[in-house]
N, C-alpha and C positions, 0 to 999 in steps of 0.2 A: 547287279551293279550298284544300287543302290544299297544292300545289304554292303557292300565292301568297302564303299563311300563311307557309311557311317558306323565302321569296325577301323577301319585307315583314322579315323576323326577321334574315335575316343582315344583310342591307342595314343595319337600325337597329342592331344587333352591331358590322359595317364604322364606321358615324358614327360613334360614339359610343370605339369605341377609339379612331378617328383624331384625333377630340377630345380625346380624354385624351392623347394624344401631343403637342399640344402645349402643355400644360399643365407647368410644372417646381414640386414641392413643393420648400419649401425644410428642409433639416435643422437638429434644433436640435447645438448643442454639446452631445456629453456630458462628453468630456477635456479639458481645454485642452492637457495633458499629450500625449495621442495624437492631434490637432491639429496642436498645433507640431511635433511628427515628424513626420507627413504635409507642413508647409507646408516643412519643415529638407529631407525625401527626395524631395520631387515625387511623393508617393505617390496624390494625390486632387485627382480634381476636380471635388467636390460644390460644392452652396452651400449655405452657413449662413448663418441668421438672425443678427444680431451687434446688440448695444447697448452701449454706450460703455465699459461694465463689461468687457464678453468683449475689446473689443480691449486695455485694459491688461492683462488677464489674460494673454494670450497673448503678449503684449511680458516681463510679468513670468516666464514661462516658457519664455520664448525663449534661447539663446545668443549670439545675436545680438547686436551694435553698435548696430545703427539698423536703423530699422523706419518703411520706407517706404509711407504708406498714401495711395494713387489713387484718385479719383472717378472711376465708370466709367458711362458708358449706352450702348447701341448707337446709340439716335435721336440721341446728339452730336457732331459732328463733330470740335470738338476732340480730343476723348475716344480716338475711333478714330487720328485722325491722330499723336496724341504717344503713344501705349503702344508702338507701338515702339521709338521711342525710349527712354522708362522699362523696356521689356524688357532692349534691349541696354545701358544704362546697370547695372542690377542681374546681368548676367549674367557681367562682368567683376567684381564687388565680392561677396565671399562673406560678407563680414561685415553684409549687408545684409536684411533679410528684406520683402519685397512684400506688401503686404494690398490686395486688387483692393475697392474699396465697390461695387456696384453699385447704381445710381440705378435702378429698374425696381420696378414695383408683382410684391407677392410673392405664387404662385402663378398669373401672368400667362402669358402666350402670348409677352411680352416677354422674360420670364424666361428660358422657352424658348429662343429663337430667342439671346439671350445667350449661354448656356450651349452651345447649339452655333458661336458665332463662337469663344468659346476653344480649344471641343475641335477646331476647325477649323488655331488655331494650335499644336495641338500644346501646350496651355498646361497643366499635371496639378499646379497647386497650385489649393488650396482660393479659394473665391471667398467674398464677404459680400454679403449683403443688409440695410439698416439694417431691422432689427423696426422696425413699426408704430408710431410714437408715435401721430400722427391716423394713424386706418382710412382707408384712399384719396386721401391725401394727401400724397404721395412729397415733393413740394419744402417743406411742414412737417416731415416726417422727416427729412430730408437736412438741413434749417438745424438743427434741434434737434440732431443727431448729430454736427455740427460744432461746433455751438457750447460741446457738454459736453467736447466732448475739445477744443477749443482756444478756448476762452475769448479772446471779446474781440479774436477775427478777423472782421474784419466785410468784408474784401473778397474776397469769395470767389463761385465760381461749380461749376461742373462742370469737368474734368478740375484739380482740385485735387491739391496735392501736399501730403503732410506728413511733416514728418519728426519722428521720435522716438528719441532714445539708449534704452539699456536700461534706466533707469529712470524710464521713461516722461516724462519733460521734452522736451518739444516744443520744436524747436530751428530751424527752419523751417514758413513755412505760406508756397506761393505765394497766388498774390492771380490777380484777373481781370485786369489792368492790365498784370501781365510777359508778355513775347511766351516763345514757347518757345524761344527759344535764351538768354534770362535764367535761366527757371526751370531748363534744363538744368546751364547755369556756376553758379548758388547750389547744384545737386545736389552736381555734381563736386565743389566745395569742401568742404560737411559731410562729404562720403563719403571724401574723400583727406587728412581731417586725421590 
């Protein structure tokens, strides 16, 4: 009895870690300061909780030119199919800095499985999750988080591009309507003025 007590105990021990493994907590911001170091050196690659507030902060504490921020989900096919592309486009332009949004419910299994497609590509900059506006309600979140940082784009969808100078003026928003070799050429253009 005792033997099956403590084969019952690891067994629920085994679950219950393997469960927790695939769970990802998200971090809050404590620096925006030692952040944008980390986003500047490739030094991390956590995710943080972010609302519309944190990413002008971290624009305003950036050295950075432009400040290119992407709509990301693993379930989106766009999404997956053009971040290569927005990788190699940023990888040539140092004057550029990259904010990943991830569309995915926080504290998720999604999360998870996120977080390991980047560290899959060798990705070690900081990722975002929009905080909660509605509790369980990602595509509420995701329009309100666009909406506050760019006002009054109303054609938008998932693999979204924005672009922002360093004081924070938004100076591009793609739209759902341009094909990816449009939104590519409006890149190039902001980036190589």
């Amino acid at each position: 009895m005792k033997k099956l007590c403590a084969i019952l105990f690891l067994l629920l021990s085994t679950i219950s870690s393997i469960n927790g493994q695939n769970k990802y907590k998200l971090k809050d911001i404590i620096s925006y300061n030692k952040l944008v170091y980390d986003m500047e050196h490739n030094s991390s690659s956590e995710i943080y909780s972010l609302t519309e507030n944190d990413i002008f902060n971290l624009i305003k504490n950036s050295n950075k030119d432009y400040h290119l921020i992407y709509s990301f989900a693993t379930w989106c096919r766009p999404c997956r199919e053009f971040f290569p592309e927005v990788l190699q486009l940023i990888k040539m332009r140092k004057n550029v800095e990259l904010y990943i949004i991830l569309i995915e419910k926080d504290n998720s299994k999604q999360l998870y499985n996120t977080k390991l497609f980047f560290d899959r590509l060798n990705f070690d900059k900081p990722l975002f999750c929009v905080s909660n506006y509605e509790k369980g309600n990602w595509r509420k979140s995701y329009f309100k988080f666009i909406n506050d940082i760019a006002p009054n784009h109303n054609e938008f969808g998932l693999s979204l591009s924005l672009v922002f100078d360093k004081h924070s003026r938004l100076l591009y928003a793609s739209t759902h309507i341009e094909s990816k070799t449009e939104v590519k050429q409006n890149l190039n253009s902001i980036f190589n003025l």
